[in-house]
C-alpha positions as CSV (number, residue, x, y, z in Angstrom):
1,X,51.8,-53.4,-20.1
2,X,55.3,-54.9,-21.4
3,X,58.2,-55.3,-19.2
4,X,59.4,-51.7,-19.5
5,X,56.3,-50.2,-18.2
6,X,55.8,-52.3,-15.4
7,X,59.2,-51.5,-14.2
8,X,58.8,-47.9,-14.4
9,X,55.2,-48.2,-12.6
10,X,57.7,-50.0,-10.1
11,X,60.0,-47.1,-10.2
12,X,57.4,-44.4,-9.6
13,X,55.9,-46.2,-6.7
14,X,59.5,-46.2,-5.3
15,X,60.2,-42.8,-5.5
16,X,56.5,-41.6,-4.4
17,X,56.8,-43.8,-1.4
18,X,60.0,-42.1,-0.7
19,X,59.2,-39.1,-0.9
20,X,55.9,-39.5,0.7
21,X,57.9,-40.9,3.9
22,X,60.7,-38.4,3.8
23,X,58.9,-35.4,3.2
24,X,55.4,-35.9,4.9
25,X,55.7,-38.8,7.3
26,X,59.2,-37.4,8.6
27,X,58.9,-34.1,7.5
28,X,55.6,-32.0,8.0
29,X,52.3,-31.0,6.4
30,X,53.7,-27.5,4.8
31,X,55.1,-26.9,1.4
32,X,56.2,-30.4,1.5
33,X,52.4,-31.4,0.6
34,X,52.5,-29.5,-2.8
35,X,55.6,-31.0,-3.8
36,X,54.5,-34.5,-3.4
37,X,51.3,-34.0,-5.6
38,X,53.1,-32.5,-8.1
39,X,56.0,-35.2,-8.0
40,X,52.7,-37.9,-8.0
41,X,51.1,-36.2,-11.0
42,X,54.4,-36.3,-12.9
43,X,54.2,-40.0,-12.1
44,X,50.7,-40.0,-13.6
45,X,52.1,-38.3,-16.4
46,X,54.2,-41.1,-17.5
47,X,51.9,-44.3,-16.5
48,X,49.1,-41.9,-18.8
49,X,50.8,-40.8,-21.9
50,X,50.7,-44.3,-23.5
51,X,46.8,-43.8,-23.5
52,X,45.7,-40.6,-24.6
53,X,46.5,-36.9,-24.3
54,X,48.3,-35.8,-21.4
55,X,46.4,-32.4,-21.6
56,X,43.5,-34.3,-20.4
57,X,44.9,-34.5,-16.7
58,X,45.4,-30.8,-16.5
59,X,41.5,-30.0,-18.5
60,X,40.0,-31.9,-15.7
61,X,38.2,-29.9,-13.7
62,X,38.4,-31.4,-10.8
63,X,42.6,-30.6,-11.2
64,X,41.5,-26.9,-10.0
65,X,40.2,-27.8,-6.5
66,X,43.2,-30.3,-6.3
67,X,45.9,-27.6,-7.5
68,X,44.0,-25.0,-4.7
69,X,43.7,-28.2,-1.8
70,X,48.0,-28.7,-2.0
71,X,48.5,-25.1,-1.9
72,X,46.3,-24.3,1.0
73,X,49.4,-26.5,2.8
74,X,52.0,-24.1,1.7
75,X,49.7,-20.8,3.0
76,X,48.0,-21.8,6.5
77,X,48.5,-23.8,9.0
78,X,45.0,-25.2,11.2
79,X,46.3,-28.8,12.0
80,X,42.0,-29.7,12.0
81,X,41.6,-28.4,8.6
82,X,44.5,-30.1,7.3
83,X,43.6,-33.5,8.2
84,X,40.4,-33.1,6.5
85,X,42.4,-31.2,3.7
86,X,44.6,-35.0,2.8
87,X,41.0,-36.5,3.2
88,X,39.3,-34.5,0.7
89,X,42.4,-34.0,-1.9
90,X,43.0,-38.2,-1.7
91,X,39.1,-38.3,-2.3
92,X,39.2,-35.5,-5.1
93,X,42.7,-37.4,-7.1
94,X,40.6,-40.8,-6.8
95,X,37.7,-39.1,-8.6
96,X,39.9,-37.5,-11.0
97,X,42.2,-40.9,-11.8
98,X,39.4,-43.3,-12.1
99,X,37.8,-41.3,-14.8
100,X,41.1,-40.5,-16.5
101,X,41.9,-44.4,-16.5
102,X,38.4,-45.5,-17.4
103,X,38.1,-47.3,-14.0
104,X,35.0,-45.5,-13.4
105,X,32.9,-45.2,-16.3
106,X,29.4,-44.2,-14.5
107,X,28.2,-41.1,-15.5
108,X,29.8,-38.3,-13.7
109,X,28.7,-36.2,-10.8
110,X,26.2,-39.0,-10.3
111,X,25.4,-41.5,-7.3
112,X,27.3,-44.2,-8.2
113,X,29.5,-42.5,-9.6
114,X,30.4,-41.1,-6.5
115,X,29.6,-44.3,-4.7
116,X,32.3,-46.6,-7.4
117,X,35.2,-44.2,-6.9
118,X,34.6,-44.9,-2.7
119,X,34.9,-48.8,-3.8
120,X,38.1,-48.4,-6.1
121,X,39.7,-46.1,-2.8
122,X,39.1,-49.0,-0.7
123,X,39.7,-52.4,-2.7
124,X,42.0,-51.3,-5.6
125,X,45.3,-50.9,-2.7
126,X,44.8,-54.0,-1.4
127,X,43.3,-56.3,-3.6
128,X,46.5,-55.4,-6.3
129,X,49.4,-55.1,-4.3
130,X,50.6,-58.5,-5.1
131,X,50.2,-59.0,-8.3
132,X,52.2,-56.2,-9.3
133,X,55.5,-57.9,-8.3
134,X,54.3,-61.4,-9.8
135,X,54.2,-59.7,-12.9
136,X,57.3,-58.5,-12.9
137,X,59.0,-61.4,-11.7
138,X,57.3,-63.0,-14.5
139,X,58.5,-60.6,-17.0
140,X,61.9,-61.1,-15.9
141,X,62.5,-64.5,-16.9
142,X,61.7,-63.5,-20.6
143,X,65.0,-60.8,-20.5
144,X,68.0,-62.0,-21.9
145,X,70.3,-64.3,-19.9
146,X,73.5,-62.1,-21.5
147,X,71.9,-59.0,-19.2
148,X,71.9,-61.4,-16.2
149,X,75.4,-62.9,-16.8
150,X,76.9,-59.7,-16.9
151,X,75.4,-58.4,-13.6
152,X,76.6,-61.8,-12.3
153,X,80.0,-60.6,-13.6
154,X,79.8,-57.4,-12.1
155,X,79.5,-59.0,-9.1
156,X,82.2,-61.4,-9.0
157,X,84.4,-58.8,-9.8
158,X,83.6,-56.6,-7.0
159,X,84.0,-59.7,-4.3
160,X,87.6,-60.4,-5.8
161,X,88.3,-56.6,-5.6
162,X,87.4,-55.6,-2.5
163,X,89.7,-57.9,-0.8
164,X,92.7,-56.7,-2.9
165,X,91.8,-53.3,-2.7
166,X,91.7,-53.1,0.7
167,X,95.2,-54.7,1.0
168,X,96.9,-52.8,-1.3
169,X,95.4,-49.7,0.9
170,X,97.0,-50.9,4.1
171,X,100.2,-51.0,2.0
172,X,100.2,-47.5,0.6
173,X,99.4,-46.3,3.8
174,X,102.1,-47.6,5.4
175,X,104.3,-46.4,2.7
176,X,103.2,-42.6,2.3
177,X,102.1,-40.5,5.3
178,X,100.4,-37.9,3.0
179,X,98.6,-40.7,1.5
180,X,97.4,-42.1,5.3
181,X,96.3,-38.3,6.3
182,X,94.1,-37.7,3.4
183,X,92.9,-41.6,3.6
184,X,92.2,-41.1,7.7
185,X,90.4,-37.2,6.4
186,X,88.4,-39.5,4.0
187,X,87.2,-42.3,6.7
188,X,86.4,-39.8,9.7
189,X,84.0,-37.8,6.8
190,X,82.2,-40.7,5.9
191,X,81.7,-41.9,9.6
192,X,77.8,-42.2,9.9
193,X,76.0,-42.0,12.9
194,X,73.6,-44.9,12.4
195,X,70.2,-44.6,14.2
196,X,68.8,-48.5,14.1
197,X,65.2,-47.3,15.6
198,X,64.9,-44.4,12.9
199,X,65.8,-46.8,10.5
200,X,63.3,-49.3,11.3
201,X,60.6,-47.2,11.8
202,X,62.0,-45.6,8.1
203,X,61.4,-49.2,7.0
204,X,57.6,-50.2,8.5
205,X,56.7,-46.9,6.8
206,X,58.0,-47.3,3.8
207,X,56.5,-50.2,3.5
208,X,52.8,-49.6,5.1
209,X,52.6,-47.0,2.4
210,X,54.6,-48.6,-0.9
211,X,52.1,-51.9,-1.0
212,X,49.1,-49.7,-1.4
213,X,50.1,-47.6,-3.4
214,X,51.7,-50.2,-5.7
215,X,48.1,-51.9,-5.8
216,X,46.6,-48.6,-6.5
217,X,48.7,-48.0,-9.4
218,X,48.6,-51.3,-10.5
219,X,45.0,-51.4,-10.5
220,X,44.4,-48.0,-12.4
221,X,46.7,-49.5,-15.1
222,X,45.5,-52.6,-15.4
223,X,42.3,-53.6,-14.1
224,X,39.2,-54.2,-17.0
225,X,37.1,-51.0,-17.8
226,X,33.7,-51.2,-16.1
227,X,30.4,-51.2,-17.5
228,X,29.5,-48.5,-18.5
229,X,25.8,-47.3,-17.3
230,X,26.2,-43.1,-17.4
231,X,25.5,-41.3,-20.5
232,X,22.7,-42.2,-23.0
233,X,20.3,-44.1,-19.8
234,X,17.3,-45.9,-21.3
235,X,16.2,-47.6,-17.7
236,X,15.9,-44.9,-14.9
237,X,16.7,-45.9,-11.5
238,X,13.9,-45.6,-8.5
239,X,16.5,-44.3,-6.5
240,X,18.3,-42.2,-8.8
241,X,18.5,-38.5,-7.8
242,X,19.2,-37.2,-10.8
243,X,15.7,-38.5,-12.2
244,X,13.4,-36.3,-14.4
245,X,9.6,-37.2,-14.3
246,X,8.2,-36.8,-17.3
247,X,4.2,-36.6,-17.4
248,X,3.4,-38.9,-20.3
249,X,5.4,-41.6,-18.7
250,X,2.7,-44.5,-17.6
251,X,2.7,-44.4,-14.3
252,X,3.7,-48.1,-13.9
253,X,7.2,-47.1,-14.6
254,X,7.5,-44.6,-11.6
255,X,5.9,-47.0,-9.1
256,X,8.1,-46.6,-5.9
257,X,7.2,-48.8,-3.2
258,X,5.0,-46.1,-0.3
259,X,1.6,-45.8,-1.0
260,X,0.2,-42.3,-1.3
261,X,-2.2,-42.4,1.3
262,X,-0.2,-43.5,4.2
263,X,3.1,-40.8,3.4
264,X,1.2,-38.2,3.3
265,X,-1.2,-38.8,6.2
266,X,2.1,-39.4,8.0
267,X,3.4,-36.0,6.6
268,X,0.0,-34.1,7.6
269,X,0.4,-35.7,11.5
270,X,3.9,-34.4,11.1
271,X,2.8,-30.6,9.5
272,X,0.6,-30.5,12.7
273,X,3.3,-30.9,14.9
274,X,5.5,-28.6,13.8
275,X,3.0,-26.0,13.4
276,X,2.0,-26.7,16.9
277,X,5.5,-26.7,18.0
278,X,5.8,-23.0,16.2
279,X,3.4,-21.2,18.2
280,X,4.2,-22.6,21.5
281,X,7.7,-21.6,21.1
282,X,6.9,-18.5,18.9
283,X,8.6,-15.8,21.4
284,X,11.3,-18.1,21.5
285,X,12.2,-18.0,18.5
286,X,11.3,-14.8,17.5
287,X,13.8,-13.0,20.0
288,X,16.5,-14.8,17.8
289,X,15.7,-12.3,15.4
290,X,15.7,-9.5,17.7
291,X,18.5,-10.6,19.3
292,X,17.0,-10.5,22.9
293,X,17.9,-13.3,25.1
294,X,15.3,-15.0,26.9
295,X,15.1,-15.0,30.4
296,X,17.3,-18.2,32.7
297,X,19.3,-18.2,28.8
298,X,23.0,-17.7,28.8
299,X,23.9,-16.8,25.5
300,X,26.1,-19.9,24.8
301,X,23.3,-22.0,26.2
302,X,20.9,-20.6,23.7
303,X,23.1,-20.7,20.6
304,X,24.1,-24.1,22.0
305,X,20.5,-25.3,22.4
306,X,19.5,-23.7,18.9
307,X,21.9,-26.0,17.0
308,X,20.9,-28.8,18.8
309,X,17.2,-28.7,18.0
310,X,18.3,-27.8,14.3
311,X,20.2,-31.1,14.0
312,X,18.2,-33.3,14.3
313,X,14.8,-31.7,13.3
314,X,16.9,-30.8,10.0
315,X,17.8,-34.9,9.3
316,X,14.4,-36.2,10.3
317,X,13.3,-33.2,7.7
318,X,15.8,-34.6,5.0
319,X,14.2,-38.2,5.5
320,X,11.0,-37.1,4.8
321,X,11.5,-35.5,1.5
322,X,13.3,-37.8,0.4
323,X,10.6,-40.4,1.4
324,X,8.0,-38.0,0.0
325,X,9.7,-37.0,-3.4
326,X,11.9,-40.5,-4.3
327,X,9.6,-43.5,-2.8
328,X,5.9,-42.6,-3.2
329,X,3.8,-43.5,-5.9
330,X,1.6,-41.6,-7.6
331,X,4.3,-38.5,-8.8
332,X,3.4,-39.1,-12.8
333,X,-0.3,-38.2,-11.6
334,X,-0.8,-34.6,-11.7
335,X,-3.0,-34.1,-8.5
336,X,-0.7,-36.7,-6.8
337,X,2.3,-34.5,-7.8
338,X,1.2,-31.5,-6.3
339,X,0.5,-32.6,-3.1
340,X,3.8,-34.1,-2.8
341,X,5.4,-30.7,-4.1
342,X,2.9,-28.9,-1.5
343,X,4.1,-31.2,1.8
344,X,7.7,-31.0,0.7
345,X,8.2,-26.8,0.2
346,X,6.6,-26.7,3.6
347,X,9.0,-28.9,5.4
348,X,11.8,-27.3,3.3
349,X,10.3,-24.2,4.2
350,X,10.4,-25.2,8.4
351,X,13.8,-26.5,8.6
352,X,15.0,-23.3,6.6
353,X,13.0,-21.8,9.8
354,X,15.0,-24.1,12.3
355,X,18.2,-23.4,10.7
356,X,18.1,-19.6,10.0
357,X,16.6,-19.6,13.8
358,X,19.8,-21.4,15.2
359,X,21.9,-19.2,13.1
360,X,20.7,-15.9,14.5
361,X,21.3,-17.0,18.0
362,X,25.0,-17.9,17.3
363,X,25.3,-14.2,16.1
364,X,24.4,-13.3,18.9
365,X,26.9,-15.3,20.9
366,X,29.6,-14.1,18.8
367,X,28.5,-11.0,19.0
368,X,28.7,-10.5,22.6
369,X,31.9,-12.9,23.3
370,X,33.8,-13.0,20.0
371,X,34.7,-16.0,18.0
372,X,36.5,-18.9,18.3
373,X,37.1,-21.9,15.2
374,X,34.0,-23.8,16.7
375,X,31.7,-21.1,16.4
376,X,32.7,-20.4,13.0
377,X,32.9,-24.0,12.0
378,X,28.8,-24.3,13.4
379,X,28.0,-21.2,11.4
380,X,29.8,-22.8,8.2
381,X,28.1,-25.6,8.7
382,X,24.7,-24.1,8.9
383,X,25.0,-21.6,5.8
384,X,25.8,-25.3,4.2
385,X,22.4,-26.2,5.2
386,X,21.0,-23.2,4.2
387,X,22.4,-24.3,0.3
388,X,22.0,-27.5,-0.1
389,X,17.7,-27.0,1.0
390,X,18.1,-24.2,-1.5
391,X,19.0,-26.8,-4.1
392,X,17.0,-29.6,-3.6
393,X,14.2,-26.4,-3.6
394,X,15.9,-25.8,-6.9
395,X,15.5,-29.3,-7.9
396,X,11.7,-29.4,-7.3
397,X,10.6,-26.7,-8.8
398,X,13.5,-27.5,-12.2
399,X,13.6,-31.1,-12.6
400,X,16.9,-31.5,-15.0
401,X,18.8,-29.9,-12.4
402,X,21.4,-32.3,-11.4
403,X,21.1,-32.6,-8.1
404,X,24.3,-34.5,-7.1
405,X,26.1,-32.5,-9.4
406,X,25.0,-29.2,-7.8
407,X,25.5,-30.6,-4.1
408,X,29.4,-31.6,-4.9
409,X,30.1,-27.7,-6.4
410,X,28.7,-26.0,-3.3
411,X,30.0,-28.4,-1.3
412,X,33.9,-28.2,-2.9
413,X,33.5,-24.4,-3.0
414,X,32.6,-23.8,0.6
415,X,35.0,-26.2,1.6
416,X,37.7,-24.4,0.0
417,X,36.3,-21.0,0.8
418,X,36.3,-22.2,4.7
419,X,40.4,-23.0,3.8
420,X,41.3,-19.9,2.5
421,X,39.0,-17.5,4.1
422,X,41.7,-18.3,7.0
423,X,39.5,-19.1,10.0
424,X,42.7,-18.4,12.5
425,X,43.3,-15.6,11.5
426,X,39.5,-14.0,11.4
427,X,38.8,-15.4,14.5
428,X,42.1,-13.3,16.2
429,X,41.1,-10.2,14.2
430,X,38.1,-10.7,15.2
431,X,38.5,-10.7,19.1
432,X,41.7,-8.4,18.3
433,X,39.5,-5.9,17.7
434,X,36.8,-6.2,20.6
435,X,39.8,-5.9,23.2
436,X,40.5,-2.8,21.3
437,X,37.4,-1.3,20.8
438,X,35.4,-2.5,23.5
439,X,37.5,-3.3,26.2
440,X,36.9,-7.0,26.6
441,X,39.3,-9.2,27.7
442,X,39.8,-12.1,24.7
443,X,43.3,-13.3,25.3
444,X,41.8,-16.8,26.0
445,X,40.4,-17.2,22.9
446,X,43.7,-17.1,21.3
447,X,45.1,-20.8,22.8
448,X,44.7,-23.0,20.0
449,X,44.6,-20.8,17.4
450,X,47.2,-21.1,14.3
451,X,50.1,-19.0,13.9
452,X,48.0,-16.9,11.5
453,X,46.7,-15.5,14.5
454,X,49.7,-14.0,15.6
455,X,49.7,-10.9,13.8
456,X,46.3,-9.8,15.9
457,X,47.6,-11.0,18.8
458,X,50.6,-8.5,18.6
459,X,48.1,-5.9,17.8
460,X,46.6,-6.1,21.0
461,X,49.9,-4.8,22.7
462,X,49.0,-5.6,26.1
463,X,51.0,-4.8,29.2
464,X,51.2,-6.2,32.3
465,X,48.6,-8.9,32.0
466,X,50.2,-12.6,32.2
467,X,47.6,-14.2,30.2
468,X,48.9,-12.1,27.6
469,X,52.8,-12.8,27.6
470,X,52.2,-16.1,28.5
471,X,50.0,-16.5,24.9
472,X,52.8,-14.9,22.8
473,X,55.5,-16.8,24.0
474,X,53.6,-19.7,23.5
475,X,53.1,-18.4,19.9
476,X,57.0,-17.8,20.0
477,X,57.7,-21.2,21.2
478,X,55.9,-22.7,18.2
479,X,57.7,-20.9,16.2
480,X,60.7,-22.0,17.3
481,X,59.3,-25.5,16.9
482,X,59.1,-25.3,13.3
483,X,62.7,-27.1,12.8
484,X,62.0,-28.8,9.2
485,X,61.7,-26.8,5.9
486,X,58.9,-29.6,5.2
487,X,56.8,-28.0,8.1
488,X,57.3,-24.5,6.2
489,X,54.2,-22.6,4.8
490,X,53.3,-18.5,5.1
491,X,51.8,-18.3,7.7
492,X,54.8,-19.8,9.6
493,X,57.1,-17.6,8.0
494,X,54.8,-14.3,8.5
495,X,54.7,-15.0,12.2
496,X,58.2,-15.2,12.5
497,X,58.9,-12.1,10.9
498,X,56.6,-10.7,13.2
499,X,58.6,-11.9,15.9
500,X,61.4,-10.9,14.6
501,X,60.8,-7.3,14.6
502,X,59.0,-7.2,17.3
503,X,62.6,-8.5,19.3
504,X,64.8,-6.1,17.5
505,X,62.0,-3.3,18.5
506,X,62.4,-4.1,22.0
507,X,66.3,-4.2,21.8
């Protein structure tokens, strides 16, 4: 890059890291999220269109989820969600700019493809943020000395200046008392309260976020394309997951390190277990279905004891496919392949069992006491499971499935379907409507909710119960707290419309 472009990667990092400390690190996480995306992809705009089509950035697909992520800031407000929300949508631009700048040149939607964009996030800030400035430094001795002299000019002039224009002030001043009353109106506007700690702290985060970001850019502008080692593989990988066996192969080539024999004997010892494990418990799992609680169960013990087998069962279950269908030898032999496809539906098959088992007792928790964000995040989390067995079920049975590929849609989609489904706000429906219908007393399921749950919690229109009022003035209080147009988003300014009524209502 010549002189000219490094200076304007300079001045976009400036104004990015402005903006990022004004609006977000000073401001809020509201609308002010959206607006600094879109000011960074203008700034992508610029370092891009000297090497291809700037139609590319917005054809990307991966711009939808990132376009959806920013405006999920702007509509709801769950402080968990949104943390995970700047985690995600810096993971997702990352993904998006190393492919756009050829910086990651793997084939996409595949291991280390995924695995190459987690290195760039990490090294490329810190490993660049240096050499940027030398650059320009060095590019600066090359511009003419004329440019230089006249600044140097400039300069001069405005240090004999000052001094004489400040003199001849005092003088007209003292001549013309029109002249000092506009002059005295014209100092006491300017007066500025200065605030040396903001300003500091101003400065440290200007400049904990300007460096990396300056490497960042630097390096997605400058740094040598990779290797490339995606489309057109002749060599498959052993521990590729997005490897098709194909039967005429010799079987030398799919030799994988666990002998036969021993996984499945392992696997078999393993079967018997579980089976064993299934009758013994076999009421107790069955009056899941039938949502009966077992006797000496509360019902948040037994949803809480159903996820907790299902964890761990469910990884140990993962690790044994995995061992079973990307380690063993013996898959290009028919007989061989069979067995392996046999053990692996029926542990696939179990912890779908465990899973759908610890599912139907946290339905029946929320069906008897309502919902709150942890129960839905749980039940999120296990249809998740649910999926991602269904496509690695997929996988088996359709080998040019792409496995990885499949896992990051489901994965994206749910996670944005968890985001806009508006968790607050179906939980406070929700238990909303089981005060109403049935009586039950769910104000305390309300503290910690979002202000999307405020609109429920009016609903309720209880009186005389302090639980109550003390809820929706706490509700009212954080709206009150909103004091920065950074911080604003809908659901903010639906709740304080709600508010607002109801006061003039009770006036």
């Amino acid at each position: 890059m010549g002189y000219k472009d490094e200076r304007m990667r300079m001045g976009i990092t400036i104004i990015l890291t402005c903006l990022m400390v004004e609006l977000l690190v000073f401001g809020g996480f509201g609308i002010a999220v959206p607006i600094v995306v879109a000011a960074f992809y203008i700034g992508v705009i610029f370092l891009y269109k000297s090497k291809g089509p700037v139609s590319l950035i917005f054809k990307d697909k991966l711009f939808i989820p990132i376009i959806l992520l920013a405006l999920s800031f702007s509509i709801f407000s769950n402080e968990l969600l949104k943390f995970f929300n700047c985690v995600f949508l810096a993971a997702l631009m990352v993904l998006q700019l190393g492919g756009l700048f050829e910086r990651n040149t793997y084939e996409r939607y595949s291991v280390k493809w995924f695995w190459h964009a987690g290195m760039l996030a990490l090294t490329m800030p810190f490993q660049n943020w240096g050499i940027g400035l030398k650059s320009i430094k060095q590019d600066e001795e090359l511009v003419s000395s004329k440019k230089m002299q006249l600044v140097g000019k400039i300069g001069i002039g405005c240090v004999i200046g000052i001094p004489i224009l400040l003199i001849a002030g005092n003088l007209l001043i003292g001549a013309d008392a029109a002249f000092e009353g506009m002059m005295d109106l014209i100092i006491r506007n300017l007066y500025i309260d200065v605030d040396v700690e903001d300003i500091v702290v101003r400065i440290v985060s200007f400049t904990i976020i300007f460096f990396p970001l300056m490497g960042f850019l630097y390096g997605l502008t400058h740094e040598k394309k990779e290797e490339s080692r995606g489309r057109g593989l002749d060599k498959k990988e052993a521990w590729s997951l997005e490897v098709e066996i194909d039967n005429k192969v010799p079987a030398t080539q799919y030799e994988r390190g666990l002998d036969f024999t021993i996984v499945m004997t392992v696997s078999t010892l393993l079967g018997m277990l579980y089976l064993l494990y299934c009758f013994a418990q076999l009421s107790y799992f069955v009056s899941a279905f039938q949502s009966i609680l077992p006797e000496s169960y509360t019902y948040a013990e037994y949803a809480r004891r159903g996820f907790f087998e299902m964890l761990p069962i469910a990884c140990l279950n993962l690790g044994v496919i995995a061992g079973i269908t990307l380690f063993t030898k013996g898959r290009s032999e028919a007989k061989k392949r069979k067995w392996m496809k046999g053990y692996t539906f029926f542990f696939i098959g179990f912890t779908l069992f465990i899973i759908v088992t610890a599912l139907s007792k946290m339905a029946m928790y929320m069906n008897n006491y309502g919902l709150t964000l942890k129960r839905i995040y749980v039940t999120w989390f296990l249809v998740l499971c649910i999926l991602v067995l269904g496509l690695i079920t997929l996988k088996i049975c359709r080998e040019k499935v792409r496995l990885c590929k499949s896992l990051f849609i489901i994965f994206t989609v749910m996670y944005l379907g968890l985001n806009y489904m508006n968790p607050d706000y179906q939980v406070a429906h929700h238990n909303a409507d089981l005060y109403l219908e049935k009586g039950k007393d769910t104000v305390e399921d309300f503290y910690g909710l979002s202000l999307s749950a405020v609109g429920p919690l009016l609903d309720m229109k209880i009186v005389e119960n302090d639980d109550y009022e003390y809820c929706v003035r706490n509700y009212e209080e954080c709206v009150n707290f909103v004091s920065k147009w950074q911080q604003w988003n809908l659901s903010y300014a639906h709740a304080a419309q709600l508010f607002k009524e109801q006061n003039h209502t009770n006036q």
